[in-house]
C-alpha positions in Angstrom: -101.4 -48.0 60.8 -98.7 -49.4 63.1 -95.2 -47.7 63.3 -92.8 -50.3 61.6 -89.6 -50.8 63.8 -87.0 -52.0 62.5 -83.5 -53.0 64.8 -80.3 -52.8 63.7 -80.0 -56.5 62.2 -82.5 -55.0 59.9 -84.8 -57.4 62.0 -89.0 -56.5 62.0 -90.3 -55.4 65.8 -94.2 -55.1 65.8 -94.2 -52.0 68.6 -96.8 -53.8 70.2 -95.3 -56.9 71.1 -93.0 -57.6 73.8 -89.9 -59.1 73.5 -87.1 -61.3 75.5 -83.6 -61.0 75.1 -82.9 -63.1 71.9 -86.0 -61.8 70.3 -88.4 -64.1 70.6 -92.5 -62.9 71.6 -93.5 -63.1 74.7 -96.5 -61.2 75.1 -98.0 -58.9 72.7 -100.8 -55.7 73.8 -104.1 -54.9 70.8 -106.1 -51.7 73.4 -107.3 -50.9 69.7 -109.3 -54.2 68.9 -111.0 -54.3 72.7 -113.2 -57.0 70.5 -110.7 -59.4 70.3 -110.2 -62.2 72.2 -106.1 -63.2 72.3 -104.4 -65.8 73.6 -100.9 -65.2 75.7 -99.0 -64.5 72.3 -101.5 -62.2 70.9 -103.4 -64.3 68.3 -107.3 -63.7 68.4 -109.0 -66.5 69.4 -112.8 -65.3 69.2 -114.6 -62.5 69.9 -114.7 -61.4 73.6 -118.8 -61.6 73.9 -118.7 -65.0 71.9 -120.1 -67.8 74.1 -120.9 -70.8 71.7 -117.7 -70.2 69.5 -119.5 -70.9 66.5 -118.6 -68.0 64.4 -116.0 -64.9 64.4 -116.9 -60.8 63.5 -114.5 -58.7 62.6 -115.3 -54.9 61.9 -113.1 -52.9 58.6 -111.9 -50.3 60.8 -111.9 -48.0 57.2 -115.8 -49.0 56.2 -116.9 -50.6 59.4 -118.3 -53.4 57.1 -118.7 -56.5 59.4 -117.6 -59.9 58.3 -118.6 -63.1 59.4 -116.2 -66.8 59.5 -116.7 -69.7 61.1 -114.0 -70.0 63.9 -111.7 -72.2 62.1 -110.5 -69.2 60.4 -108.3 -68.2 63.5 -106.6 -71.5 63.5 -102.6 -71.9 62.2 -101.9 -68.6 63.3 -99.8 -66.9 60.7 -101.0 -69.1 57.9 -99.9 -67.0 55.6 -96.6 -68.7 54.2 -97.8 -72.1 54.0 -97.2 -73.4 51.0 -94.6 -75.6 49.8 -93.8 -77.9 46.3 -92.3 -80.9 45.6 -90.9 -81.8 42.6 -89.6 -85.4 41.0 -91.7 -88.1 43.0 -93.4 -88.9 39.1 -91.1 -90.5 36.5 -91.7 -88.7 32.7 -93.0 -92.1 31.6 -95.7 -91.7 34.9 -96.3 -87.9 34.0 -96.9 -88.7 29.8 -99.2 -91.6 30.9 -101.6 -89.4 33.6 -101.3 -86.7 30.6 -102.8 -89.2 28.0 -105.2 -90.2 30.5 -106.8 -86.8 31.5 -106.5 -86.1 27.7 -108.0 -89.1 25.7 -109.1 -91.5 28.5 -112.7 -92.0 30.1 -112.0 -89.0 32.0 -111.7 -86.5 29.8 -115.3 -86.4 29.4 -115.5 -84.1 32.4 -112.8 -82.2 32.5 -112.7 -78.4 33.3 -116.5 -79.6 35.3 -116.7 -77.3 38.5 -116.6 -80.3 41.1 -116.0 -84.2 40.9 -116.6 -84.4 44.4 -114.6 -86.5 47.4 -114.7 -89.6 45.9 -112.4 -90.6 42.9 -113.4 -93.2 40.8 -110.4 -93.0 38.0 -107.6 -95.1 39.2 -105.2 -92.9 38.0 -106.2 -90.2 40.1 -106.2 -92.2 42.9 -102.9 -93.4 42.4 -101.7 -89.8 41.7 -103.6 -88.7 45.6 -102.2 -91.8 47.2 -98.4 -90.0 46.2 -99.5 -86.5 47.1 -101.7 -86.1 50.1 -100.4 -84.1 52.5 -102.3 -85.1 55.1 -105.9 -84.4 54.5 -109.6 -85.8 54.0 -110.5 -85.3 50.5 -113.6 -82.3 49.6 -113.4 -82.1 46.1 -111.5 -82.6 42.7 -111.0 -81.8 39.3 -108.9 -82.0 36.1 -108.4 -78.7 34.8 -106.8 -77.5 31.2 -108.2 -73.9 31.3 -108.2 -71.5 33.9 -110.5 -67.8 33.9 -107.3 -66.2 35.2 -109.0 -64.4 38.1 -107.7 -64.1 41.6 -109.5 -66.2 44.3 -109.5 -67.6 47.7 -110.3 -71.1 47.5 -111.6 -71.7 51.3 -113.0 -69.0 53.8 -111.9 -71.4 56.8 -109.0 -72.5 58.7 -107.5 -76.2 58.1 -108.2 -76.7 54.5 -105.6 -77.2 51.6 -105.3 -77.4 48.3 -103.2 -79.4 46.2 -102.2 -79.0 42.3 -100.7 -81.9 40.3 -99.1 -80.7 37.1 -99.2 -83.2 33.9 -98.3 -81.8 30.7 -95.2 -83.3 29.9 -93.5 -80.9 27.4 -94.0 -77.3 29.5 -91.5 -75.0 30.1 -90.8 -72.3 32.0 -91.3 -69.5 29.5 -94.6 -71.1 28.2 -95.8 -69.3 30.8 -98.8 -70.1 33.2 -97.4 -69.3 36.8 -99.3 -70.4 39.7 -99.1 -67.0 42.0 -99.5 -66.9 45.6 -100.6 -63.6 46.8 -100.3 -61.8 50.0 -104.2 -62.0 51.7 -104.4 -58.1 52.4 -106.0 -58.0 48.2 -109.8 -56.7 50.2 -111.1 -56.0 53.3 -112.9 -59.3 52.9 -109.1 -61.2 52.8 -107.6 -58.8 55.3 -110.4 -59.8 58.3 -109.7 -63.2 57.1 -105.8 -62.9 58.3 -106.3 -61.3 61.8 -103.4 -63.3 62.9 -101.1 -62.1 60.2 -99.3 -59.2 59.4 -101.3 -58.3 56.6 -104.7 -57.3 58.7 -106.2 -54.1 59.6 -103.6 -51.9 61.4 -100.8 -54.1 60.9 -97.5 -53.6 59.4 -98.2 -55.0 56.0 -101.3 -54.5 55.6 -101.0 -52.0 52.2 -98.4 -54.1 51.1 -99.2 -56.4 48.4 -97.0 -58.5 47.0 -96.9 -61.9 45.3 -96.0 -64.3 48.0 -94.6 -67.3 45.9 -94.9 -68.2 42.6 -94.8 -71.6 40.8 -94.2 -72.8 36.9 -96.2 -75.5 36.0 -93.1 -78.2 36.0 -94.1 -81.8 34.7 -95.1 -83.7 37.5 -94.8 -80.7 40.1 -97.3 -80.4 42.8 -97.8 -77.7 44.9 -99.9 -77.5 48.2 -101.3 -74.4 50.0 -103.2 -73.4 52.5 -106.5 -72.7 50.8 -107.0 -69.1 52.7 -104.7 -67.6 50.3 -104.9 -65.5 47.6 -104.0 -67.5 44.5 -104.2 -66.9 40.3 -103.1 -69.3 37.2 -102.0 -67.3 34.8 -103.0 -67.9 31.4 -100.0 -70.4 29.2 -98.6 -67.8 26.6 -98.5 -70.5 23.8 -100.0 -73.3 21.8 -99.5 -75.8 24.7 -102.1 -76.9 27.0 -102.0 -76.7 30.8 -103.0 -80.0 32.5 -103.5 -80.0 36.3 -105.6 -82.0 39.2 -106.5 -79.7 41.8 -107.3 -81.5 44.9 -108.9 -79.6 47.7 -109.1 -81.3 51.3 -109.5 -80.7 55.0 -107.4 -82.0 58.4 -110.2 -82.5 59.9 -111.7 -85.9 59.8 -108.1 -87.4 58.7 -106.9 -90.9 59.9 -103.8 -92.2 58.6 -104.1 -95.1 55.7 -103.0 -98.4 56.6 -101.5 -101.1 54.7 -104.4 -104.1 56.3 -106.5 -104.8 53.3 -110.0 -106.3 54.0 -110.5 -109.3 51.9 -114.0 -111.0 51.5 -113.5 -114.8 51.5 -116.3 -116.5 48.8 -117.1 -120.1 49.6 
């Protein structure tokens, strides 16, 4: 494990990074990981025998267990802190009517299903992604009022997001069921996954595990993530029912909406 050095502005130094005057990286030295191809700041970029750039190994320096991503997995560096939430863009009338929707509507025939898939046919959840996207090309979908409680990853893969829309109108905080946002150092599996972060093999934080962020489910919050870390809802402590979308998308493939509407003319 790394020494940890800390200066005396009680201010992180990794030893093996260099640094300028005001602090700032600029260049960083891994002899350990002769495996690893880095880029002028130290992030691994591939593998140094990789020619086709179709995939990235890393080795668990404890088991020597190899695991295997596709390349996109390098990409935002330090992904680890984003996440972000927004609160207020719905009105409580909005939040009660997508609640009674998801409930009683159409729709609530396939609730709590797996999948819905990239296309939305409810207008209301349409309307609800039109507010919310960040930025990304839809994958999947679903309306959600239970949850297993279990801690997952939600994408094995750089530049995918998820995004969770919170409906029930009456929660509060101490009805429990907390989105958590956990620190991706939970297996060996997670901790390959975040080479770039400080929570990898060898690196500062790696046997620290902590929750990173976590969320109450706030009528008409929405929360968005990047979908490589760890993340558990935990179960609502009373008679009330969590009701959530949970969007999952991708940058790639994005083109900004416009406001030209194709009309057909009929003669």
């Amino acid at each position: 494990m790394s020494e940890v050095i800390i200066d005396a502005d009680n201010t992180y130094k990794d030893p093996r990074a260099v640094y300028d005057d005001v602090g700032n990286i600029i260049n960083q030295v891994y002899d350990d990981t002769p495996n690893l191809k880095r880029d002028a700041l130290g992030n691994v970029i591939g593998n140094v025998n990789d020619s086709d750039g179709e995939g990235f190994e890393i080795t668990s320096p404890r088991t020597n267990k190899e695991y295997s991503f596709d390349t996109s997995v390098l990409t935002g560096a330090d992904w680890s802190r984003m996440f972000n939430s927004v609160d207020d863009i719905f009105t409580p009338e909005e939040i009660k009517k997508y609640h009674e929707f998801a409930i009683h509507g159409p729709s609530s025939n396939y609730k709590d299903l797996i999948d819905l898939g990239p296309e939305i046919k409810d207008f209301w959840i349409q309307e609800i992604w039109d507010r919310v996207n960040p930025g990304v090309q839809l994958l999947s979908h679903k309306i959600m009022t239970t949850e297993s409680c279990e801690l997952k990853v939600n994408a094995w893969a750089g530049n995918q997001y998820t995004v969770i829309v919170y409906l029930t109108p009456d929660l509060q905080p101490t009805d429990g069921g907390a989105l958590e946002l956990w620190t991706p150092n939970l297996t060996d599996k997670t901790k390959a996954m975040a080479i770039n972060t400080q929570y990898s093999f060898d690196m500062s934080e790696e046997y620290n595990k902590e929750i990173l962020k976590s969320y109450w489910p706030r009528p008409g919050r929405y929360v968005v993530f990047d979908s490589r870390i760890p993340n558990i809802a935990r179960p609502i402590e009373t008679d009330k029912v969590r009701v959530a979308l949970i969007f999952k998308g991708t940058t790639i493939g994005y083109t900004e909406p416009t406001d030209e509407t194709d009309f057909t003319i009929v003669e």
